[in-house]
Structure formats: structure tokens, C-alpha cells
Backbone as ProteinMPNN parsed JSONL, in Angstrom:
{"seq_chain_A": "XXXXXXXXXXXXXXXXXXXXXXXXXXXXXXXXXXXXXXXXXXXXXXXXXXXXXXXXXXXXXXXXXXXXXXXXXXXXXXXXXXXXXXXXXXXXXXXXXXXXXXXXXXXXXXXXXXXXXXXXXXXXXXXXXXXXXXXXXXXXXXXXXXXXXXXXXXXXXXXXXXXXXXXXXXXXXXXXXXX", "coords_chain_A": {"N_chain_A": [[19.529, 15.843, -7.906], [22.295, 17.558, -7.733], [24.932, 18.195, -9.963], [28.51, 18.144, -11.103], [30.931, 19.335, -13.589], [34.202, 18.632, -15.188], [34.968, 19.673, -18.439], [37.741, 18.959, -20.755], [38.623, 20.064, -23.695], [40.077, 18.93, -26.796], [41.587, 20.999, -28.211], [42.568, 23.166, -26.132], [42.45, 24.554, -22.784], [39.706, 24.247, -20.089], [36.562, 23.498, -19.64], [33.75, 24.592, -17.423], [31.161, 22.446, -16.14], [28.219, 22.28, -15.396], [24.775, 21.188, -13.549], [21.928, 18.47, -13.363], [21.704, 15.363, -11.75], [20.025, 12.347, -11.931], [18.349, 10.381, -9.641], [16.438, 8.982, -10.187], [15.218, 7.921, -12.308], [18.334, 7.672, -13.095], [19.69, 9.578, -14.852], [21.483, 12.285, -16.915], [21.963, 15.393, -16.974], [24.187, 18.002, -18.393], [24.894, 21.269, -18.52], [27.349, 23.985, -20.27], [29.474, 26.828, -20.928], [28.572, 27.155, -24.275], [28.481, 23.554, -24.546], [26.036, 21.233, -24.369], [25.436, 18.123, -21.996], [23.872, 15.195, -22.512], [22.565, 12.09, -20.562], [22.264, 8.579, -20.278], [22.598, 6.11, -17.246], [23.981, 3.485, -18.39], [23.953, -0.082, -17.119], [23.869, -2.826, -18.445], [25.62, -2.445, -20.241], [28.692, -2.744, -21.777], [31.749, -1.392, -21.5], [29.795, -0.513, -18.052], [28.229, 2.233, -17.398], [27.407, 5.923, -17.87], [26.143, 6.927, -20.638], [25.528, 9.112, -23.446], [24.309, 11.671, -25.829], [25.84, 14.461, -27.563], [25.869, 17.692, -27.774], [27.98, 20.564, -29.431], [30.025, 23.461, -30.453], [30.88, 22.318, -32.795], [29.052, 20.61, -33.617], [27.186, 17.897, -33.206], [27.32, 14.775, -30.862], [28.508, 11.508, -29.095], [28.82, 10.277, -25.524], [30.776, 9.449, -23.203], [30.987, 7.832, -19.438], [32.682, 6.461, -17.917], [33.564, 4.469, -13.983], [36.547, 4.942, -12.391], [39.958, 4.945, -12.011], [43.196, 6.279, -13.843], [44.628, 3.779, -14.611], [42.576, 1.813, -14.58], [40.672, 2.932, -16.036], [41.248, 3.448, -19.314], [41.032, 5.774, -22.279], [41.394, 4.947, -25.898], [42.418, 6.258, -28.926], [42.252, 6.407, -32.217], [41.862, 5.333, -35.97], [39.922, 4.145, -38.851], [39.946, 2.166, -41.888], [38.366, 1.61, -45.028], [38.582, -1.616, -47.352], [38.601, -1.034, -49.839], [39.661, 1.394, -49.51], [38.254, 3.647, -49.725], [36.409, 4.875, -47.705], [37.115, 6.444, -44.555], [37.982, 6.823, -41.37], [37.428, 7.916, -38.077], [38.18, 5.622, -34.721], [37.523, 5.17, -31.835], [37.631, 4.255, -28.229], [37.022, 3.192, -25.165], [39.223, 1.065, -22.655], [37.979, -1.073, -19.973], [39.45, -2.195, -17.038], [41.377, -3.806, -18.982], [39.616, -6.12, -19.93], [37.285, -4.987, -21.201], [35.458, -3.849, -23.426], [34.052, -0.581, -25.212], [33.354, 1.89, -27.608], [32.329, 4.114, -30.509], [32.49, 4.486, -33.866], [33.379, 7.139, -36.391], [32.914, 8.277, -39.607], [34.693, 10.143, -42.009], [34.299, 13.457, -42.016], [31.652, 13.167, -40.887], [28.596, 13.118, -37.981], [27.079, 11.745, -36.667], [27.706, 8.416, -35.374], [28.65, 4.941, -35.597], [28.361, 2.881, -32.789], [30.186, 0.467, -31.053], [30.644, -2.32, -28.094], [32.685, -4.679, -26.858], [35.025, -7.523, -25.843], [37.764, -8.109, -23.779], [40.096, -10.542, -23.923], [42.205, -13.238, -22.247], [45.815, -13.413, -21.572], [48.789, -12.356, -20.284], [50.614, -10.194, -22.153], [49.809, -9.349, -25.105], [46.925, -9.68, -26.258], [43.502, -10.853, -26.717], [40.429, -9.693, -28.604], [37.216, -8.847, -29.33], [34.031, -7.636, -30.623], [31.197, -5.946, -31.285], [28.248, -4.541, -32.702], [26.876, -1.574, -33.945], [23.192, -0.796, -35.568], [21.862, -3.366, -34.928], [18.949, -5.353, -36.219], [19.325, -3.775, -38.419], [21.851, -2.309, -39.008], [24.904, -4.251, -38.479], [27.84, -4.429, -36.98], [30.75, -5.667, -36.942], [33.631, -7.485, -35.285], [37.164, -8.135, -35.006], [40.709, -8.164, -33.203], [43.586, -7.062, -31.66], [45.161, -6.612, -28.461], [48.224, -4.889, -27.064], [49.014, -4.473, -23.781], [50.848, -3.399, -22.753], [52.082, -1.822, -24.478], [49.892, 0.012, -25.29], [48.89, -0.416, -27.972], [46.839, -1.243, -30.271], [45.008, -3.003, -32.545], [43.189, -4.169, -35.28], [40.539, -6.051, -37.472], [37.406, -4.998, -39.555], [33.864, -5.679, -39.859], [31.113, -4.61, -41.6], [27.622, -5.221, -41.686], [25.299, -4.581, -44.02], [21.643, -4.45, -44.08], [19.589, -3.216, -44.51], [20.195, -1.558, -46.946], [20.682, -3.77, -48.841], [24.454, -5.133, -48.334], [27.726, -5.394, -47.596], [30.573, -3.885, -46.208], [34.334, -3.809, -45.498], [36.845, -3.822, -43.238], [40.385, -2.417, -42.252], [41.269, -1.397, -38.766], [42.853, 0.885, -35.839], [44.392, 2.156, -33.218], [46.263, 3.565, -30.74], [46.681, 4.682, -27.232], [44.947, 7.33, -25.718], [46.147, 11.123, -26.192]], "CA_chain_A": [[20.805, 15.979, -7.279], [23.351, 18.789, -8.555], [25.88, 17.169, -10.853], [29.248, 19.392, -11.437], [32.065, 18.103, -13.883], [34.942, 19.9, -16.011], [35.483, 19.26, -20.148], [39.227, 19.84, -21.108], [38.825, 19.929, -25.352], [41.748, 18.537, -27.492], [42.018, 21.996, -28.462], [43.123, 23.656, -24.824], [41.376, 24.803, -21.493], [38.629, 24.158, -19.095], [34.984, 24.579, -19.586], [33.2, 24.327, -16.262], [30.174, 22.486, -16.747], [26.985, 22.35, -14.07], [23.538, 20.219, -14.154], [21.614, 17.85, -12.245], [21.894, 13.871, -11.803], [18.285, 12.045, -11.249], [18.224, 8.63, -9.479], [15.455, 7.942, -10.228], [15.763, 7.916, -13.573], [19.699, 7.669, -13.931], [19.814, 10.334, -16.131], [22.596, 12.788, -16.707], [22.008, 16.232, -17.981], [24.948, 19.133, -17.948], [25.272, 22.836, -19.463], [28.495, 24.505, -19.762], [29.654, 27.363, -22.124], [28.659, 26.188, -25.838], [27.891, 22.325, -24.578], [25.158, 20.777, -23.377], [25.473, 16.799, -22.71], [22.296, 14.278, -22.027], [22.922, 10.324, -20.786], [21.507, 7.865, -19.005], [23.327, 5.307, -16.656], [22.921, 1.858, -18.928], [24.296, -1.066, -15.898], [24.012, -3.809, -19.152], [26.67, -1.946, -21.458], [30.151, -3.247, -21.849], [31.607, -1.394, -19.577], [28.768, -0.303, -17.628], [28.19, 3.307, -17.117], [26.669, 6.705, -18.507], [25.945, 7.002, -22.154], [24.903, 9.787, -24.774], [24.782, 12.275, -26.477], [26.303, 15.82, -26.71], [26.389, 19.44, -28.748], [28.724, 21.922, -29.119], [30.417, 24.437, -30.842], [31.296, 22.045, -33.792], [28.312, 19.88, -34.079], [26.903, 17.084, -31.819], [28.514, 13.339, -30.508], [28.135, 10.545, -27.845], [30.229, 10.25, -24.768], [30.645, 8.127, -21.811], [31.516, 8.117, -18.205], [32.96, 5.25, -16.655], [34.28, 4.629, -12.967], [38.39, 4.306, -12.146], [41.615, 5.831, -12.572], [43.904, 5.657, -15.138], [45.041, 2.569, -14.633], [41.507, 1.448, -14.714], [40.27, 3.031, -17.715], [41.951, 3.345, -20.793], [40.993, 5.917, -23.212], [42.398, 4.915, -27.027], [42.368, 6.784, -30.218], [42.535, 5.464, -33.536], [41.159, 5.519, -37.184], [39.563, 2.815, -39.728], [39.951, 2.389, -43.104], [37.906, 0.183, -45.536], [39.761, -2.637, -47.836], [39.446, -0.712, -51.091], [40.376, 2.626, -49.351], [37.514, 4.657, -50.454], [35.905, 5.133, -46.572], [37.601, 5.847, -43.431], [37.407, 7.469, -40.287], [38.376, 8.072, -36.979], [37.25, 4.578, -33.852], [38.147, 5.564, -30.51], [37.288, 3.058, -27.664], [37.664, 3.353, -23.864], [39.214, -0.17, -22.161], [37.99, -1.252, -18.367], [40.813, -3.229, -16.474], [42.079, -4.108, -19.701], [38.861, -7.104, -20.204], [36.207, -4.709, -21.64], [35.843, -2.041, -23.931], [32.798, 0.302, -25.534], [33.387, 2.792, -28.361], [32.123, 4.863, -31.445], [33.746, 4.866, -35.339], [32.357, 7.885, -36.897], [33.216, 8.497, -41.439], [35.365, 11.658, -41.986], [32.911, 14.32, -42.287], [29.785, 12.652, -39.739], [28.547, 13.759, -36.806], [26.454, 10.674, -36.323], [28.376, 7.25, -35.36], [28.271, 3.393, -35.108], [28.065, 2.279, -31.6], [30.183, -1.092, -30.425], [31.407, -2.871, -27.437], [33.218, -6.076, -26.7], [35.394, -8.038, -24.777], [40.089, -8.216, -23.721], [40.105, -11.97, -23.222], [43.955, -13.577, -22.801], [46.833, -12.892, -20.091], [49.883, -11.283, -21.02], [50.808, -8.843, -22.709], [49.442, -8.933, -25.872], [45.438, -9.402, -25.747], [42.796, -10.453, -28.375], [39.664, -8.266, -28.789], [36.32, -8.986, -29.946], [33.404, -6.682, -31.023], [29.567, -6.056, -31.848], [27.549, -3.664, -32.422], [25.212, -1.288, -34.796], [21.721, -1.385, -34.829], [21.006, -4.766, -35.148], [19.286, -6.613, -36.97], [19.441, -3.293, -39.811], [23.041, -2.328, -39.662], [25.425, -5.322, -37.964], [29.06, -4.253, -36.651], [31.687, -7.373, -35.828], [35.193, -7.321, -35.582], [38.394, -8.706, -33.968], [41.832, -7.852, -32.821], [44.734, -7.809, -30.479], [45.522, -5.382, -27.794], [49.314, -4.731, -26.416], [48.767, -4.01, -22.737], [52.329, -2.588, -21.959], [52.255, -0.537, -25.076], [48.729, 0.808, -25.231], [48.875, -0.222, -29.167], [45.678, -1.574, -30.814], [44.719, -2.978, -34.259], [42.201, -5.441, -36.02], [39.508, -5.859, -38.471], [36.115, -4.461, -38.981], [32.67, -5.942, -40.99], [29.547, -4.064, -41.655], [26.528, -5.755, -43.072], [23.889, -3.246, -44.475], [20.642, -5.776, -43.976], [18.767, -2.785, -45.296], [20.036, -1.417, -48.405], [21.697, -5.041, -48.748], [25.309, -4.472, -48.432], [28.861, -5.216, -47.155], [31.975, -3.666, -46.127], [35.457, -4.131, -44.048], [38.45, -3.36, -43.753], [40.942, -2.528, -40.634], [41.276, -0.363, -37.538], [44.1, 1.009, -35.337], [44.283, 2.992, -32.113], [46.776, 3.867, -29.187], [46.282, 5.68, -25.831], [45.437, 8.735, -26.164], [47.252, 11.711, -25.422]], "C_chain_A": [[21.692, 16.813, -8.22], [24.403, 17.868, -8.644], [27.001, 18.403, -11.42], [30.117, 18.4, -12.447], [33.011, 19.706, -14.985], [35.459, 19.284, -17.557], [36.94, 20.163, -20.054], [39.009, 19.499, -22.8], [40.019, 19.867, -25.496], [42.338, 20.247, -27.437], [42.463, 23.091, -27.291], [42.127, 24.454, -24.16], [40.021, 24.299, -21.021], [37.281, 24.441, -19.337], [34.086, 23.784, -18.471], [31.448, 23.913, -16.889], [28.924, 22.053, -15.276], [25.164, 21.529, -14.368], [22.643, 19.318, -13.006], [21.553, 16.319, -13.06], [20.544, 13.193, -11.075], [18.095, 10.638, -11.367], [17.833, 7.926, -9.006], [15.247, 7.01, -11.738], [16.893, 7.436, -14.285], [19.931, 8.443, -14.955], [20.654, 11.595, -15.492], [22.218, 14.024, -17.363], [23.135, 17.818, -17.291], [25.203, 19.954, -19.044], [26.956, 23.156, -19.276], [29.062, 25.171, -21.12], [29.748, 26.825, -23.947], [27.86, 25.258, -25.544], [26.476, 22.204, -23.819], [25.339, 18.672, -23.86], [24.439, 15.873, -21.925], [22.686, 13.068, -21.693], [22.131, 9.876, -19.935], [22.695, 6.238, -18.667], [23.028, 4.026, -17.312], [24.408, 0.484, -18.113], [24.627, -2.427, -16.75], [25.029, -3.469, -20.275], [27.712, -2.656, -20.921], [31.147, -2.238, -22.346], [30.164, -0.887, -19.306], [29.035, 1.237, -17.108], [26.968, 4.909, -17.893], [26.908, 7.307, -19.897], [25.089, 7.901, -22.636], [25.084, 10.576, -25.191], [25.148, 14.065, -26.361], [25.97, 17.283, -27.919], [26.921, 20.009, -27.879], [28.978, 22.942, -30.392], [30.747, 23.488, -32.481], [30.708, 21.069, -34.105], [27.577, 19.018, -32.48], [28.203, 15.613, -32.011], [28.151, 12.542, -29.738], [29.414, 10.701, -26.947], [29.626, 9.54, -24.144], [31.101, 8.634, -21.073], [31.555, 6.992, -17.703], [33.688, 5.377, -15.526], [36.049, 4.066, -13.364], [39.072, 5.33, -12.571], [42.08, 5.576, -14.01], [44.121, 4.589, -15.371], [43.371, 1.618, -14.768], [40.799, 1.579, -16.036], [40.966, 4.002, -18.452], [41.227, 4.04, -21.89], [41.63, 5.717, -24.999], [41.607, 5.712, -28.354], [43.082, 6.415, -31.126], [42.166, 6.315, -34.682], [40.896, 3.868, -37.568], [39.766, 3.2, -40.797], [39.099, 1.232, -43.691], [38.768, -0.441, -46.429], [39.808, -1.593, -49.121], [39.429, 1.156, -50.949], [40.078, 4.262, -49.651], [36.501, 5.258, -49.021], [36.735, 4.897, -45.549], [37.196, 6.936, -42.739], [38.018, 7.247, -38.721], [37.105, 6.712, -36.128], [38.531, 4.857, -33.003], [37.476, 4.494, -29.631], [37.906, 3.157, -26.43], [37.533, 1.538, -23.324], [39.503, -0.212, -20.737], [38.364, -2.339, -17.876], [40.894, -3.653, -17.621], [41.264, -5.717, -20.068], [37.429, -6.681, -20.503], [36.637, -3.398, -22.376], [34.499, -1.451, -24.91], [33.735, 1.248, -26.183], [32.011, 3.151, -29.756], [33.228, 4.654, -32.556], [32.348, 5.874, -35.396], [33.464, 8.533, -38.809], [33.759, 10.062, -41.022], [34.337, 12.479, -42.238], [31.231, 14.04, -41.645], [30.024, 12.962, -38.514], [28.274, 12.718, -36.058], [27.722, 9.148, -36.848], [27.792, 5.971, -35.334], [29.211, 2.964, -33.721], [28.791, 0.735, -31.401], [30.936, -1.338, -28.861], [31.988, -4.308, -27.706], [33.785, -6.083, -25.535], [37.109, -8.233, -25.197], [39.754, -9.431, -23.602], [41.811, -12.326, -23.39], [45.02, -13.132, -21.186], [48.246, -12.76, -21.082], [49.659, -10.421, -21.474], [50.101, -8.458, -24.022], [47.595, -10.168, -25.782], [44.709, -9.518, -26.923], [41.174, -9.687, -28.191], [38.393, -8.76, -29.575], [35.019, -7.96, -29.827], [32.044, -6.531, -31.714], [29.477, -4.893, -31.473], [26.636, -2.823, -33.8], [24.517, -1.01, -34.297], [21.215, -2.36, -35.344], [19.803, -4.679, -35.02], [19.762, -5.114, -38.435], [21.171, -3.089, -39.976], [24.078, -3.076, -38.528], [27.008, -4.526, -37.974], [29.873, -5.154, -36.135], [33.005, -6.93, -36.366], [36.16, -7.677, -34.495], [39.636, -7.9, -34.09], [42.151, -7.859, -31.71], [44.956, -5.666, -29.629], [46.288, -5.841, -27.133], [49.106, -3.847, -24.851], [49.787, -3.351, -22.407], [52.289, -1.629, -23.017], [51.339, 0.657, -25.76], [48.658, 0.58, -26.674], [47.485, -0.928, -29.665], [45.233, -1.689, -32.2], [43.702, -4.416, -34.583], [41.335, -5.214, -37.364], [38.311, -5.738, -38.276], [34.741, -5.199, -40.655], [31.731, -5.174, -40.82], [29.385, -4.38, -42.476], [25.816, -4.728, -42.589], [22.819, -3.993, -44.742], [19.501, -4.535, -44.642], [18.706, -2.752, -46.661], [20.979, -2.61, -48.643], [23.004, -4.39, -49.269], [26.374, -5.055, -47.356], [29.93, -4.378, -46.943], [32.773, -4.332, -45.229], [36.318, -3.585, -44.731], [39.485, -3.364, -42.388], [40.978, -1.245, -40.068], [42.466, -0.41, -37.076], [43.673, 1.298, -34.44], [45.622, 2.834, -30.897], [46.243, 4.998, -28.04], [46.515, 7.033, -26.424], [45.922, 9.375, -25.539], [46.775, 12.32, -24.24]], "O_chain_A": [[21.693, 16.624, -9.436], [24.763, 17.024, -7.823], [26.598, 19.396, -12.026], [30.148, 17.173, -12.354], [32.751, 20.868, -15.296], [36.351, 18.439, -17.616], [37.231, 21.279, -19.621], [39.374, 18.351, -23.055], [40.915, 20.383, -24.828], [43.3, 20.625, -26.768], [42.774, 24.142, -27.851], [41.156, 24.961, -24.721], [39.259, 23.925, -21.913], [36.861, 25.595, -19.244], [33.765, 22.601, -18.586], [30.733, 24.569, -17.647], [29.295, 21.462, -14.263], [24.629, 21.479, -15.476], [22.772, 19.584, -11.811], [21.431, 16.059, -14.257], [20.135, 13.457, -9.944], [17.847, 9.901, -12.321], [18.021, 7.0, -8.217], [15.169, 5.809, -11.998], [16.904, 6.974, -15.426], [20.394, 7.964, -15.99], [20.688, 11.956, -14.315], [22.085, 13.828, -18.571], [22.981, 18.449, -16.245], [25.591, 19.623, -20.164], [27.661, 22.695, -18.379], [29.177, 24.538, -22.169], [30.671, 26.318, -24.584], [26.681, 25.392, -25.872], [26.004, 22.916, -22.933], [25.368, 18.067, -24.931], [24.324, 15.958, -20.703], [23.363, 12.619, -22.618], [21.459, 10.447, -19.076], [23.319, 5.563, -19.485], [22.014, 3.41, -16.983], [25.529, 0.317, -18.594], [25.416, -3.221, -16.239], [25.202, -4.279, -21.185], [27.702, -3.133, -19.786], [31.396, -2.208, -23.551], [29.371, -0.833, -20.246], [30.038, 1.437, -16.422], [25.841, 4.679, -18.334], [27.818, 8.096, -20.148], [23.894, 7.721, -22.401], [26.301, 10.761, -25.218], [24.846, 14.786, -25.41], [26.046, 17.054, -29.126], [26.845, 20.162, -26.66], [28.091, 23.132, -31.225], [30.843, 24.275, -33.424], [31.325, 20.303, -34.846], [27.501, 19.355, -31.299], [29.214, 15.417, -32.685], [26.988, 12.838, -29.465], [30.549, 11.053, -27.27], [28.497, 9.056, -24.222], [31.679, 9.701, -21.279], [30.619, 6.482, -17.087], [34.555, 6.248, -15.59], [36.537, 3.26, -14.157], [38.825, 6.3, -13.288], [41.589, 4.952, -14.95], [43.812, 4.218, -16.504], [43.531, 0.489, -15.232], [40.454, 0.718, -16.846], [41.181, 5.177, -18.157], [40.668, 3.255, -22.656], [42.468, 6.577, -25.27], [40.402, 5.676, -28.602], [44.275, 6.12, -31.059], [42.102, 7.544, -34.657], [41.313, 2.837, -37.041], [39.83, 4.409, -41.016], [39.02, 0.133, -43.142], [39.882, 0.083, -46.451], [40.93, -1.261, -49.503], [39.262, 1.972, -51.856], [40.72, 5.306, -49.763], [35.768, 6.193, -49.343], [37.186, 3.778, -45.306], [36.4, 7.8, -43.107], [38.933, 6.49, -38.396], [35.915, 6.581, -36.415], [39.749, 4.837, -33.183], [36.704, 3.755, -30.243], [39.134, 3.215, -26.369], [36.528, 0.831, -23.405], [40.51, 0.216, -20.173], [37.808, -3.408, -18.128], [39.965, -4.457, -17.536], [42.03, -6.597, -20.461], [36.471, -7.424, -20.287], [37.455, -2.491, -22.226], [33.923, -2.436, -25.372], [34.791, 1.526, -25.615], [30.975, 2.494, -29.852], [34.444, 4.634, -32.368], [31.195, 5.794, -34.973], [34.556, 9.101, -38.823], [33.409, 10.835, -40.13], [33.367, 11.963, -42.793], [30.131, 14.536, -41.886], [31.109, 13.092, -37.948], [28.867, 12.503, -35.001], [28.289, 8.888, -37.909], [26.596, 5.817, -35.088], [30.428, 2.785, -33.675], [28.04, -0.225, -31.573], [31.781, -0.515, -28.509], [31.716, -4.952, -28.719], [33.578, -5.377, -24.548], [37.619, -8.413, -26.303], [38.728, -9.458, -22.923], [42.539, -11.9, -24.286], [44.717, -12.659, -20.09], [48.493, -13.038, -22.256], [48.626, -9.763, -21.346], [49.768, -7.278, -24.124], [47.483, -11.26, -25.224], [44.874, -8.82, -27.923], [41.17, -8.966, -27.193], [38.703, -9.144, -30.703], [35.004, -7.388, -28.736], [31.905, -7.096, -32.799], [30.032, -4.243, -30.587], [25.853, -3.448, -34.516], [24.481, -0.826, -33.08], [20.259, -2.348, -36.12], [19.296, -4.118, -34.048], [20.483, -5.484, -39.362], [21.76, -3.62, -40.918], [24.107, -2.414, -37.491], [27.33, -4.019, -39.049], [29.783, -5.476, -34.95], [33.361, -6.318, -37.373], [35.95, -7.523, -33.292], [39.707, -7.025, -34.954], [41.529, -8.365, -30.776], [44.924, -4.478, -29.95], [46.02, -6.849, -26.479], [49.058, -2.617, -24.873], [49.543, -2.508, -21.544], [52.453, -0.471, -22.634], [51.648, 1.665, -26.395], [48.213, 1.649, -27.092], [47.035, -1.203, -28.553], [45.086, -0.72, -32.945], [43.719, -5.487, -33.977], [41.513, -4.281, -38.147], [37.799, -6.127, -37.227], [34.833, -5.142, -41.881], [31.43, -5.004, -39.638], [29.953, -4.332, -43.567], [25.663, -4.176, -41.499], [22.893, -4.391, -45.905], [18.551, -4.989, -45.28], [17.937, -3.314, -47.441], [22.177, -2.325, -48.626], [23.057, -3.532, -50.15], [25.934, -5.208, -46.217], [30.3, -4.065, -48.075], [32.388, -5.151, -44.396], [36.587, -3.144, -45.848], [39.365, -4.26, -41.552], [40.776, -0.191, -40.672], [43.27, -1.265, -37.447], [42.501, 0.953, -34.289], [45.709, 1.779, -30.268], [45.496, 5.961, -28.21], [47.379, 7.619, -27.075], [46.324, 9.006, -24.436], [47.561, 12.867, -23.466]]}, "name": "protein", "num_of_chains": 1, "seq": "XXXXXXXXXXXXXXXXXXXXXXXXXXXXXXXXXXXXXXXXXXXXXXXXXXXXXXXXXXXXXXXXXXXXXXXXXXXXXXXXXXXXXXXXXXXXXXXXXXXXXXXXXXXXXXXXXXXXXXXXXXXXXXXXXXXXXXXXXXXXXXXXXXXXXXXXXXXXXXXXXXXXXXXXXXXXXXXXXXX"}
């Protein structure tokens, strides 16, 4: 099945991109000046939708595609830092109806990221936030925080155990809606 869609980069304009969608498979593959991006539909993710990975003009990446509007889903952009201030990095994180959310952190200078979702649990306005991910069992990702639903603001804390080369870190995260 022919699959059309349009990338707008931070950096400004349109790149028309063209491909086919196979469902039998669930798999996603689209060209389009520079990019090319590969996924497959995974139905058990948190949210549920199409996941993977991409090149372009300034390396490769992962992306997603989930269903809804704005009001539905919630792209946010952030950063992390660790506690003694010697690793950080940008953790972005798209949230569906405001009781799920799936992202990427990726270290200043990497192409390659760590992978988590979780879960919004709470009513009102301000929202707490929980988080897994990695590749378990070798490298373990957990972490909590609160999310402000009226003001798109976002912050908590982050652990990685290193079960290979034995190993800890943490430290905290941020993020608001992006622009």
C-alpha cells in the first residue's frame, strides 16, 4: 500500500516524503530528499503505534507515529543531566491523552539512544509519571516524575543500572511542549 507523509525539520520547510505501508507485516518504509525512515507498527508499546529508525543529513535516530490531534498527543522536549554534572543530554517524550507516554534520551554528541515508556496516573492538574526502559536485563532505565497538564511543564528523576560493565548513574530530567 503507498504510504505518503510530510517532515517539517526544526530547522524550516517541508520535505515531501513517499513509500509504501505493508499489512502484512506492519511495516513502514519512506524516502524523501536526504531521509529515509524504517518502522514497524508495535500494538504492545506504551502508546501503541509505529516505531524506528531514521537517516538523514545529520546522522541517524528513532521516531514514532502515533494516532490523534493535538489535544491527543503531546509532543515534549526536554534535557537530562546526571547528579555530578559530568553527562547530559537532550529526553524528549510524546504523551497520549495525558495517561501514557514513550520517548528517547540521547548524550550530547550520540546518535544512538535509550528507549523508555511509562505511565500519567492522577486527576488534576498536576500528574505523576513513571518510567522503564533500556535493554533489559543489560542496561535498566527507571524513573519518576510529575507532569503539569495545563502548563505542558515536566520534570523528575532518572536511574541507569549498567548490569554489564557493573555500574550506576542518575540524576534529573525536564521537558515542556514543544514548539
Amino acid at each position: 500500500m503507498t504510504a505518503t507523509g510530510t517532515l517539517n525539520p526544526s530547522g524550516g520547510g517541508s520535505i515531501a516524503l513517499s513509500g509504501t505501508y505493508n499489512t502484512e507485516t506492519d511495516t513502514l518504509n519512506l524516502q524523501g530528499s536526504l531521509y529515509t525512515f524504517a518502522g514497524q507498527y508495535d500494538s504492545l508499546g506504551v502508546p501503541p503505534g509505529i516505531v524506528g529508525g531514521y537517516t538523514g543529513p545529520n546522522g541517524s535516530g528513532i521516531f514514532g507515529c502515533f494516532s490523534g490531534g493535538p489535544s491527543v498527543v503531546k509532543p515534549y522536549c526536554g534535557s537530562y543531566i546526571n547528579a555530578t554534572e559530568t553527562v547530559g543530554g537532550r529526553w524528549n517524550f510524546i504523551a497520549i491523552a495525558d495517561t501514557a507516554f514513550g520517548g528517547a534520551t540521547f548524550a550530547v554528541g550520540s546518535s544512538s539512544g535509550i528507549t523508555f515508556e511509562g505511565t500519567i496516573t492522577g486527576t488534576g492538574t498536576i500528574r505523576t509519571m513513571s518510567l522503564q526502559g533500556g535493554n533489559p536485563p543489560d542496561l535498566v532505565l527507571t524513573g519518576a516524575g510529575t507532569i503539569d497538564v495545563s502548563t505542558g511543564i515536566a520534570d523528575g528523576t532518572w536511574t541507569l543500572q549498567d548490569n554489564v560493565a557493573p555500574s550506576t548513574d542518575n540524576g534529573t530530567w525536564d521537558g515542556s511542549l514543544c514548539p
